[in-house]
C-alpha positions as CSV (number, residue, x, y, z in Angstrom):
1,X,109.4,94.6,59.9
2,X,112.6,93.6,59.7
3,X,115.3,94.9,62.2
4,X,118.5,96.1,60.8
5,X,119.6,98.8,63.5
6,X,118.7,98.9,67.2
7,X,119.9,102.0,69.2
8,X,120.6,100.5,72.9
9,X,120.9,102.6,76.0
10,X,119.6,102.0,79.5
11,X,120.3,102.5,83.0
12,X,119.0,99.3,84.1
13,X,121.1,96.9,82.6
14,X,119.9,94.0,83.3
15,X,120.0,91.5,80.3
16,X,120.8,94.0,77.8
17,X,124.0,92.0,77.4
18,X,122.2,88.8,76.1
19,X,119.8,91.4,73.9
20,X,122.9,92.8,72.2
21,X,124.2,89.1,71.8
22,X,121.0,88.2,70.3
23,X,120.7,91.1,68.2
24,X,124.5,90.9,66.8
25,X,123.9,87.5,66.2
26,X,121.0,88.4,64.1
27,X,123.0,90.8,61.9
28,X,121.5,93.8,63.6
29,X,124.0,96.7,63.9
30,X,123.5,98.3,67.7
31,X,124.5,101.7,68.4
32,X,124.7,102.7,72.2
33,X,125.7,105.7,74.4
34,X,128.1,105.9,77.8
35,X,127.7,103.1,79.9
36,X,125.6,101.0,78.0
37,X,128.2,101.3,75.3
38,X,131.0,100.5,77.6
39,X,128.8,97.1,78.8
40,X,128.1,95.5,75.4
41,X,131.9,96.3,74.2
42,X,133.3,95.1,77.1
43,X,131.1,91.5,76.7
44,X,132.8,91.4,73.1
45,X,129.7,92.1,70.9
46,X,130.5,95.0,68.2
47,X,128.5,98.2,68.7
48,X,129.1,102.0,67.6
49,X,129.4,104.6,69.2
50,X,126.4,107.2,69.3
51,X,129.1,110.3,68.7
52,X,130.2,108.4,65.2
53,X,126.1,108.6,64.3
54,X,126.0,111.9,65.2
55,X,129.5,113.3,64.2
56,X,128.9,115.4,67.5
57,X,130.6,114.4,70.9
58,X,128.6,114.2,74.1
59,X,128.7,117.4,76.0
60,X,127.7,118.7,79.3
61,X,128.2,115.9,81.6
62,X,126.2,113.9,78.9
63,X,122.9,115.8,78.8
64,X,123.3,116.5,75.5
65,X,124.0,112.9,73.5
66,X,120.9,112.1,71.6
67,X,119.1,114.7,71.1
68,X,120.3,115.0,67.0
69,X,118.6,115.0,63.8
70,X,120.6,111.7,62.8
71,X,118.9,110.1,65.9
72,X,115.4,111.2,65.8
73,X,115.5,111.3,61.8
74,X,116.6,108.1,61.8
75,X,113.3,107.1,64.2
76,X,111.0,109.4,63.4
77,X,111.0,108.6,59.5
78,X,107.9,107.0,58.1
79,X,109.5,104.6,55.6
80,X,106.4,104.8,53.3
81,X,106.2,108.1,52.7
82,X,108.4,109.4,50.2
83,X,109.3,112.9,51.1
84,X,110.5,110.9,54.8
85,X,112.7,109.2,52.7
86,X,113.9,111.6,50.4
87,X,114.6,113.6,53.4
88,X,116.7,111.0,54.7
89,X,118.4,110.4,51.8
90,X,119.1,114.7,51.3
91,X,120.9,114.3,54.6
92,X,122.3,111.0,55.0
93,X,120.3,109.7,58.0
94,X,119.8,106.3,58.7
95,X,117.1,104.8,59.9
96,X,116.7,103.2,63.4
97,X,114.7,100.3,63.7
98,X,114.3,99.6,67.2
99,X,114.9,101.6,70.0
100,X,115.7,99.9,73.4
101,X,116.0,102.6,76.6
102,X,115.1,103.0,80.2
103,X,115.3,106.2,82.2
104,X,117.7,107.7,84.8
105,X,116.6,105.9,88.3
106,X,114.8,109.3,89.1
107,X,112.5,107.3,92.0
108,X,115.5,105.5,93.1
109,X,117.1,108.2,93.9
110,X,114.8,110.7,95.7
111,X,114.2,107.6,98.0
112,X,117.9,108.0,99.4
113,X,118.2,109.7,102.8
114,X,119.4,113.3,102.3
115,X,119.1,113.4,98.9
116,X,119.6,117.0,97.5
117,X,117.0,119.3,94.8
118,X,120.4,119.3,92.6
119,X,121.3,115.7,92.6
120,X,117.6,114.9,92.1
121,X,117.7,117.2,88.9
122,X,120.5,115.9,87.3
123,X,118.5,112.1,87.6
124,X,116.2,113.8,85.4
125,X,116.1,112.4,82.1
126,X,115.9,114.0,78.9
127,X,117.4,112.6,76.0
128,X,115.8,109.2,76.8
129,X,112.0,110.0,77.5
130,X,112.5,112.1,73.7
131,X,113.8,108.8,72.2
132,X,110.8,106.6,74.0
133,X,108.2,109.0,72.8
134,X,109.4,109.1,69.4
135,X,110.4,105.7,68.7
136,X,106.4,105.2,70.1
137,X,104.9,107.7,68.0
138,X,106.4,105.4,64.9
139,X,105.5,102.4,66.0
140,X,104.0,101.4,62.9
141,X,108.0,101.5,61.7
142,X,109.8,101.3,64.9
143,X,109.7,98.7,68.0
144,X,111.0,100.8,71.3
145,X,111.0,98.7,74.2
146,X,111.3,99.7,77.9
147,X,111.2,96.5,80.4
148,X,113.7,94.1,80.1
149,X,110.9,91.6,80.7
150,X,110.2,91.7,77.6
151,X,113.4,91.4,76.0
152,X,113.1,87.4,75.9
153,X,109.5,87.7,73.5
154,X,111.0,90.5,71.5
155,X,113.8,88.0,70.5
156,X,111.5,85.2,70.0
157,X,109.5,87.1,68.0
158,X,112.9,88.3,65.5
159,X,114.0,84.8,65.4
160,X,110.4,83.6,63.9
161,X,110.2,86.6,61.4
162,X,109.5,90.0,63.1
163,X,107.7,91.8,65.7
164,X,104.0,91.6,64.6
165,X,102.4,95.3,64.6
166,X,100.1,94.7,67.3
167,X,103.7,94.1,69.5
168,X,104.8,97.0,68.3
169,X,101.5,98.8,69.6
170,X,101.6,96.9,72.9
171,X,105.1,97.9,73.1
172,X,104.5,101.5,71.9
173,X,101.5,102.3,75.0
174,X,103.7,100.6,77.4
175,X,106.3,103.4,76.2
176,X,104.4,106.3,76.8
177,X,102.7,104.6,80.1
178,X,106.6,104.9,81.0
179,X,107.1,108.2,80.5
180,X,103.7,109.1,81.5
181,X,104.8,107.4,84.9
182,X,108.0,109.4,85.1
183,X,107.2,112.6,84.8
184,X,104.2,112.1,87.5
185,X,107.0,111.2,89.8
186,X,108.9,114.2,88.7
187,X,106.3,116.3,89.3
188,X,104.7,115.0,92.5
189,X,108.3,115.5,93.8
190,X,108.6,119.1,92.7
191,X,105.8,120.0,94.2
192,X,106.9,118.6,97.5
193,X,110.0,121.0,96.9
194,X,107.9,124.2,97.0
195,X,105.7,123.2,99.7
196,X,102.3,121.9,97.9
197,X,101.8,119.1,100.4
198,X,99.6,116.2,99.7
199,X,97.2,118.4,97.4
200,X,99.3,120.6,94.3
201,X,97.2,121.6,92.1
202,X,97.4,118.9,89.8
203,X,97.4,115.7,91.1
204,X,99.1,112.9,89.6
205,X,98.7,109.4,91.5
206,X,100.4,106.6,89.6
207,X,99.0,103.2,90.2
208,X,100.3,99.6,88.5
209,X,97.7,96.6,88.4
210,X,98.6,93.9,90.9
211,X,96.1,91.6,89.6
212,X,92.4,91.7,87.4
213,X,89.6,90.3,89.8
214,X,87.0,87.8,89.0
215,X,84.5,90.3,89.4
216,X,83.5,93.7,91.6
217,X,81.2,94.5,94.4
218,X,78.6,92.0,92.5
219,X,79.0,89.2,89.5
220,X,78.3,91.8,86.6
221,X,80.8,94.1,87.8
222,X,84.3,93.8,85.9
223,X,87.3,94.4,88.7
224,X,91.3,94.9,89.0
225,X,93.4,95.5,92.1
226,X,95.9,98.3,91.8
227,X,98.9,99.3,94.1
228,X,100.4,103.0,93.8
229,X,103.8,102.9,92.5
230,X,105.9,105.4,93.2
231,X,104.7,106.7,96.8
232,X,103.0,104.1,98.2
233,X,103.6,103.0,101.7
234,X,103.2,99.4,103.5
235,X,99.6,98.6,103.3
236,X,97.3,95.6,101.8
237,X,98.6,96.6,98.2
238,X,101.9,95.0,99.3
239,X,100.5,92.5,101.6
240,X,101.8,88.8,100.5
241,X,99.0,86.3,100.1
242,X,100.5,82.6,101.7
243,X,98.1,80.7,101.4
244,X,94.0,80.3,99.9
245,X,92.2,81.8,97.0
246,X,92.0,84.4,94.9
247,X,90.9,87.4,96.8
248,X,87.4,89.2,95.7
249,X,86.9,92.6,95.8
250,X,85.1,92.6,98.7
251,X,87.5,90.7,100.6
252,X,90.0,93.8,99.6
253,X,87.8,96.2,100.8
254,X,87.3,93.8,104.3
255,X,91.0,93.1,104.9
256,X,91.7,97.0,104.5
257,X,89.5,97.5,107.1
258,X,90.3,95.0,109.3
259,X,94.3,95.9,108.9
260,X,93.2,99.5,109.9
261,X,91.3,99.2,113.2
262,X,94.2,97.1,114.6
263,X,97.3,99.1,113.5
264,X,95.5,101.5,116.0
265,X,96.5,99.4,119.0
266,X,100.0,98.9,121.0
267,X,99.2,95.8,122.6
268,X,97.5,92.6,121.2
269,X,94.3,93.4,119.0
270,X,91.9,91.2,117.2
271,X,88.9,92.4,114.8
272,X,86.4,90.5,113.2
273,X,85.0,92.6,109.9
274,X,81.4,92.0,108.1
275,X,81.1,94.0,105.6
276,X,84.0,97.1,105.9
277,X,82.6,97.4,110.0
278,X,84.0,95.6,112.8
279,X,81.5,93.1,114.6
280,X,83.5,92.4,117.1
281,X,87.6,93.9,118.5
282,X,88.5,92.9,121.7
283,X,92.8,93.5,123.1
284,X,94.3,91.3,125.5
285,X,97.1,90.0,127.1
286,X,97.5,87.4,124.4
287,X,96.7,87.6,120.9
288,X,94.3,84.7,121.4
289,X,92.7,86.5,124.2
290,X,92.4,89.9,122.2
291,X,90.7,87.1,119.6
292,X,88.5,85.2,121.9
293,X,87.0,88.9,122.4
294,X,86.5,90.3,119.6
295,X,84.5,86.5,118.3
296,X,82.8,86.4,121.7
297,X,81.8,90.3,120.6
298,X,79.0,88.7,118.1
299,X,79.7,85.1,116.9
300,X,76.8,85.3,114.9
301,X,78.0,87.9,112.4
302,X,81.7,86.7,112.6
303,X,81.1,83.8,110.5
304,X,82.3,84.6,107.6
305,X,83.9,87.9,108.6
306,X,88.0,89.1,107.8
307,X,90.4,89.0,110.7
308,X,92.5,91.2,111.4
309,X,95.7,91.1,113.9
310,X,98.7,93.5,114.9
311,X,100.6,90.6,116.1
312,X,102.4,87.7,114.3
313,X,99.5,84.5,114.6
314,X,101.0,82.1,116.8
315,X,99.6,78.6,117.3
316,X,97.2,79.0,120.2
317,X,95.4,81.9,118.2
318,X,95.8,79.6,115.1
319,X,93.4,77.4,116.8
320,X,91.2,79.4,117.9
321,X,90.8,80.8,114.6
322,X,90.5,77.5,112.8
323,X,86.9,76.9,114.3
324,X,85.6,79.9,112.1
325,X,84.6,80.0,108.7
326,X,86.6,83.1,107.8
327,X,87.1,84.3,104.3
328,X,90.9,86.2,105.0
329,X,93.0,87.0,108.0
330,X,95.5,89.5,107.7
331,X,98.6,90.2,110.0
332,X,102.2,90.7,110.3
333,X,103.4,87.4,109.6
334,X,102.3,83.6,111.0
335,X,104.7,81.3,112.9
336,X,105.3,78.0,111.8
337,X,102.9,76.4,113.9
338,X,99.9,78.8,113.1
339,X,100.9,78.1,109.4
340,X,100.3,74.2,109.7
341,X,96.8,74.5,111.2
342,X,95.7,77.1,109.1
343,X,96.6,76.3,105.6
344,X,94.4,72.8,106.3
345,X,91.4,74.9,105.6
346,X,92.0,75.4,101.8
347,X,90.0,78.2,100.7
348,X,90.8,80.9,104.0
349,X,93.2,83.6,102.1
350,X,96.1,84.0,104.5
351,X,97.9,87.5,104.1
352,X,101.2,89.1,105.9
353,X,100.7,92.7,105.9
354,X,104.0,95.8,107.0
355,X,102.5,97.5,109.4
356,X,104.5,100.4,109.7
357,X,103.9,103.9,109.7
358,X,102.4,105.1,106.4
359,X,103.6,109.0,106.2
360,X,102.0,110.7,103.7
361,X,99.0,108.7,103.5
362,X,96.0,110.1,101.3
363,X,92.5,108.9,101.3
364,X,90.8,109.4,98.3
365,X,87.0,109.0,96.6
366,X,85.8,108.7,93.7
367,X,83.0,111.2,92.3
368,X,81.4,111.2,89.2
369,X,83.9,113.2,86.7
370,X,86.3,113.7,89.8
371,X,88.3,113.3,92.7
372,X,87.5,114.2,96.5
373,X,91.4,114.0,97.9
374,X,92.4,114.2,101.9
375,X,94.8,113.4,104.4
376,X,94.2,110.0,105.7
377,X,92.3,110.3,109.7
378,X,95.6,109.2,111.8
379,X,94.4,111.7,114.1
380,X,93.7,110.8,117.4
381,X,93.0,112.7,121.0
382,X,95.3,111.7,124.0
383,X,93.8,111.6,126.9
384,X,95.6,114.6,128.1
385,X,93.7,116.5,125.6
386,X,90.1,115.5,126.4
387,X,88.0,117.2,128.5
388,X,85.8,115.8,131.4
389,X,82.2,117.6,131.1
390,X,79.8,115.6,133.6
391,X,79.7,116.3,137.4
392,X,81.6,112.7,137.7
393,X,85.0,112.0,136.1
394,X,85.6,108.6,134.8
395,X,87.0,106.1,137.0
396,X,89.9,104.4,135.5
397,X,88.7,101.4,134.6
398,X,86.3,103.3,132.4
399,X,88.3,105.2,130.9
400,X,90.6,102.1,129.8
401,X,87.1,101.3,128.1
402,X,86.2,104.7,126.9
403,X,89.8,105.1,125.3
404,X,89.2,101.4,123.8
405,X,86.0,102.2,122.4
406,X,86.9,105.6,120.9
407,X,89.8,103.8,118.7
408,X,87.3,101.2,117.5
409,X,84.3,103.6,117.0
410,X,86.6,105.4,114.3
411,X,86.5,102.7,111.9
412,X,82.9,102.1,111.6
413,X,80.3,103.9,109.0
414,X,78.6,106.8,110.3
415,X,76.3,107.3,112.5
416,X,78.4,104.9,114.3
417,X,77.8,104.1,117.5
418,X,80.1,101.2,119.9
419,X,78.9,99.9,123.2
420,X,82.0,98.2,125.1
421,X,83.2,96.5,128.1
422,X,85.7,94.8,129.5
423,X,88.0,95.2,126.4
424,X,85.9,94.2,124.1
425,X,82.7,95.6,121.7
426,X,79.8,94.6,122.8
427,X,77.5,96.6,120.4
428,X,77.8,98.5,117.7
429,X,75.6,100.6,115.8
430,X,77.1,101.3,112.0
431,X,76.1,103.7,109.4
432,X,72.6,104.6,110.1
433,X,70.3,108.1,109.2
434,X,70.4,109.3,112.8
435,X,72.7,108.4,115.6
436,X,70.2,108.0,118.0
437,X,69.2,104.5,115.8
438,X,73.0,103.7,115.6
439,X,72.7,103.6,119.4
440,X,69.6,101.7,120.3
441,X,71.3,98.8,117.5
442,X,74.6,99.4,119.6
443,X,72.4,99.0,122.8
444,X,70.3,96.1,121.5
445,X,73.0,94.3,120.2
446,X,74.9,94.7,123.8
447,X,71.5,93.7,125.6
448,X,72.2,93.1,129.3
449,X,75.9,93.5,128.6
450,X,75.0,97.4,128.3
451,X,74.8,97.6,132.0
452,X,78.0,99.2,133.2
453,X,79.7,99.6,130.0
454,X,80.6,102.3,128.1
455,X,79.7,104.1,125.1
456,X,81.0,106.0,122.1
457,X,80.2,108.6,119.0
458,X,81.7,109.4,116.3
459,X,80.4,112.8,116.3
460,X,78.5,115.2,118.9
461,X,74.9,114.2,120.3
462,X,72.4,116.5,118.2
463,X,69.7,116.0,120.8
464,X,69.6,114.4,124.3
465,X,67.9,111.5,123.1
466,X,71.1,109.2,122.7
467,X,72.2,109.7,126.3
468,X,68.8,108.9,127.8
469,X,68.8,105.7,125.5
470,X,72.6,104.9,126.9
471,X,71.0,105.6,130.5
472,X,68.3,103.3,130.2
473,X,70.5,100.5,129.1
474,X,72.7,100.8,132.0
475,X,76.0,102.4,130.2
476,X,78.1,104.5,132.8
477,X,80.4,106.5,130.7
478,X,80.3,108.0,127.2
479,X,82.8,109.7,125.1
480,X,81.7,111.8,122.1
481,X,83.6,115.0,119.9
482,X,81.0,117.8,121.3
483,X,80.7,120.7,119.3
484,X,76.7,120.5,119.2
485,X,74.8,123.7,120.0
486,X,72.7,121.6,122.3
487,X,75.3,119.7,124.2
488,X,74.7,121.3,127.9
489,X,71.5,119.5,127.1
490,X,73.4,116.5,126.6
491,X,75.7,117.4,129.8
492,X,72.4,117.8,131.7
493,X,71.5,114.1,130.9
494,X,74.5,113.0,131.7
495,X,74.3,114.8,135.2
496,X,70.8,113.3,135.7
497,X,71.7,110.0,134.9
498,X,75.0,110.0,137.3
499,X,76.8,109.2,133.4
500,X,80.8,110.4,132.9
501,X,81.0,112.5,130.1
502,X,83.9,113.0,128.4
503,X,84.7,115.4,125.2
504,X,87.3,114.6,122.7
505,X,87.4,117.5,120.6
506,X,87.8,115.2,117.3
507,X,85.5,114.3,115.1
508,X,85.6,110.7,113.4
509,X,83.5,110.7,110.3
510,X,84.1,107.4,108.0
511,X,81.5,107.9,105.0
C-alpha cells in the first residue's frame, strides 16, 4: 500500500515533527489541522491546511474541523470497490492514506486540582476518535496510527516498501483499544459527576499489560500482569523492581499482600508472607526489630516467604534479611547500604513500592461470566469505638497487643485466627472450615507462648468453644466483631476464665 497522503493531527506532539519530515521526504503530501498544522509549518516541511480540503473553515472554537465528507470520504473509501471510487470521483474527494491522531488530553486534565464539568467537556474529543475509528475500520486501505512509539517502525516500514497488512491490523486494534480506553475514562468520570460512586451501572475498568508472566498459579497456566490505567493509585502495579528476577504470579499475589498488612502500621512494621497470609509481623522501635519479630514469629515457614516493610530498608535490616531465603521484599525505597548487601543474592526480587493513600480503591473478583465489585476494607475500629464486654477491661499493655493483633488478623484468609504477644504473632490460624480449628492451629502454633498473650477474630465466636480453647492455652485477652446470637455465651466464658473481652463492631472477612 503505498502512501501518497497522510492527514496529521495530534495533541501530543512529540515526534510528529520528524514523521512529517520523513513523510515529505517521501513525497507524501500531509494535511493537518490547528496546532499540529502550525508545528510542521513552522519546522519548514510543506503541509495543507484541513479548511483548503474541506473548502469549509473551522468553526466553534474548533469542534467542528474534520468532521466532512472530503475527510471521511477520503478514508472511508474502499479503493477496490468501484462504486467507492466512482463515488469519489462524482464528488472530487481524495483519498487519505494514512491517518496519524491522538486525542484531547481528556485524563490529563480531570487530574488537575479544581478542574471544572465545563473545562473537562470541552477536552472531550470528537472529531479525532471519528477519524481513528474510521481510518481503523479501513485498514485494509488505510494505516491510522495513534502512539508516537511507533512512528520510527511505521517509517521503516515506508522506506522498505509499505506497511504490510498485518501492521495495518496491529495498528488498526490498537486504534480502537484507544478509543475504547477513552471513552471508559469519559464515562467513569461522568458518572462520578452525578454521584454513581465506585459502582455506576456499567463498569468500565481500563487496565494496560505491564508484562506477560512465565506462567500462572501452576506451570500449565498462561499469565500477564496488568496495571489499571486511568485511575489507578500507588500500589504493586507501579512498584519498581531494582533488582532479581522476573516476578511469578505468585510472587504478585505475595508482595500484594505483604505491602498491605504493613501500610496498616504508623511505626516500623515487618511481615513475612507464605502463601497470601502472614506467618509472622512483628513492629518495633527499629525496622530491624519489627523484622527480627515478625522471622522469630515462625522461622520455619519464613523461608521462602515475601517481605514486606513500611519503612525504607536500611543496612542493619539489610542484614538481617540477607540470612533468609526470600523470594521478594517490597518497601518504600532501600538506602545505599541495604542495596549493596542485598543485590549479592542474585535471584531475591527487590521492589520500591508508593505507599500512599489509595482513595478510591476497589477490590474486585472474578466469577464465572462476571464481576463481584467492592470498596476496598480500609475500615478500621479506633479504640474509642470498641466496646469492653468482660467483667475485666484490658490492661494497657494488652490492649497495645489486642490493637496489634486486630490489624494483622485482617489480612489473613478466613476463619482467621492470630495469637500475639509482645508485638509480634505468635500463631495464626488461616482460612479454615470453622474458627474454632483456625484457633487451636493459632494456639498450637503459639505453644507455650499462648500463655499471657492475646487473641484475635476476624468475625464473632458462633459457639463458646473458641474462648474455652484460648483459656486453656493461657491467652488473657481477646478481641472479636460480636454480632453472634450466642455471644453472652461467649461473654460468660470470658467471665469464667478471668479473659478481657473486647468488641469491635467490624467485621474483617478476606475470602
Amino acid at each position: 500500500m503505498k502512501i501518497q497522503r497522510a492527514l496529521i493531527s495530534v495533541s501530543d506532539k512529540t515526534g510528529v515533527v520528524e514523521l512529517a519530515r520523513a513523510l515529505h521526504g517521501m513525497g507524501v503530501e500531509i494535511i493537518s489541522t490547528g496546532g499540529t498544522m502550525k508545528t510542521i509549518r513552522e519546522a519548514g516541511i510543506p503541509v495543507v491546511y484541513v479548511s483548503e480540503i474541506t473548502g469549509f473553515p473551522e468553526i466553534m472554537d474548533g469542534r467542528v474541523k474534520t468532521l466532512n465528507p472530503y475527510v471521511h470520504g477520503g478514508i472511508l473509501a474502499i479503493r477496490g470497490n468501484a462504486e467507492h471510487v466512482k463515488a469519489m470521483q462524482e464528488h472530487n474527494i481524495r483519498r487519505i492514506d494514512m491517518v496519524v491522531v491522538n486525542l484531547y488530553p481528556f485524563r490529563q486534565t480531570i487530574a488537575k486540582p479544581g478542574v471544572t464539568l465545563a473545562e473537562a467537556v470541552e477536552n472531550i474529543d470528537i472529531g479525532g476518535p471519528a477519524m481513528i475509528r474510521a481510518a481503523a475500520k479501513n485498514h485494509a486501505d488505510v494505516a491510522v496510527v495513534v502512539n508516537p512509539a511507533r512512528y520510527g517502525k511505521i517509517l521503516e516500514m515506508l522506506k522498505a516498501g509499505e506497511i504490510s497488512r498485518e501492521m495495518r491490523m496491529e495498528l488498526a486494534w490498537e486504534a480502537f483499544s484507544h478509543t475504547a480506553e477513552y471513552d471508559a475514562c469519559i464515562a467513569r468520570y461522568l458518572a462520578g459527576q452525578l454521584g454513581q460512586g465506585q459502582f455506576p451501572q456499567s463498569f468500565q475498568p481500563v487496565y494496560e499489560k505491564v508484562q506477560d508472566l512465565r506462567y500462572g498459579e501452576n506451570p500449565h497456566q498462561q499469565a500477564a500482569f496488568y496495571r489499571e490505567k486511568y485511575f489507578g493509585g500507588p500500589g504493586i502495579a507501579s512498584a519498581r523492581q531494582l533488582h532479581g528476577k522476573e516476578l511469578s504470579f505468585n510472587n504478585i499475589v505475595d508482595v500484594e499482600a505483604a505491602y498491605a498488612i504493613v501500610k496498616e502500621f504508623t511505626g516500623p512494621a515487618a511481615a513475612i508472607i507464605k502463601h497470601t497470609n502472614p506467618c509472622g509481623t512483628g513492629i518495633g522501635e527499629t525496622l530491624a526489630d519489627a523484622y527480627a519479630k515478625a522471622y522469630e514469629a515462625d522461622p520455619v515457614s519464613a523461608f521462602g516467604g515475601i517481605i514486606g516493610f513500611n519503612r525504607p530498608v536500611d543496612k542493619a535490616t539489610a542484614e538481617a534479611v540477607s540470612g533468609l531465603f526470600a523470594e521478594a521484599v517490597v518497601a518504600p525505597d532501600y538506602d545505599e547500604a541495604a542495596l549493596a548487601i542485598l543485590t549479592q543474592k542474585k535471584n531475591v526480587r527487590l521492589l520500591a513500592a508508593d505507599f500512599g493513600p489509595a482513595a478510591g480503591a476497589v477490590d474486585m473478583k472474578k466469577v464465572s461470566g462476571g464481576l463481584l465489585v467492592q470498596d476496598a476494607d480500609l475500615r478500621d475500629a479506633a479504640r474509642s469505638e470498641m466496646r469492653v464486654v468482660s467483667k475485666r477491661a484490658p490492661g494497657e499493655a494488652e490492649w497495645r497487643q489486642l490493637e496489634f493483633a486486630w490489624t494483622v488478623v485482617k489480612h489473613v484468609k478466613s476463619n482467621a485466627i492470630v495469637v500475639a504477644a509482645g508485638d509480634r504473632t505468635l500463631g495464626v490460624g488461616a482460612g479454615q472450615m470453622n474458627r474454632v480449628g483456625a484457633a487451636n492451629i493459632a494456639l498450637a502454633q503459639a505453644g507455650e507462648q499462648a500463655d499471657g498473650a492475646v487473641l484475635a477474630s476476624d468475625a464473632f465466636f458462633p459457639f463458646r468453644d473458641t474462648v474455652d480453647a484460648a483459656a486453656k492455652a493461657g491467652i488473657t485477652a481477646i478481641i472479636q466483631p460480636g454480632g453472634s446470637v450466642r455471644d453472652e455465651e461467649s461473654i460468660q466464658a470470658a467471665d469464667e476464665h478471668g479473659i478481657a473481652m473486647v468488641f469491635t463492631g467490624v467485621r474483617h472477612f478476606k475470602h
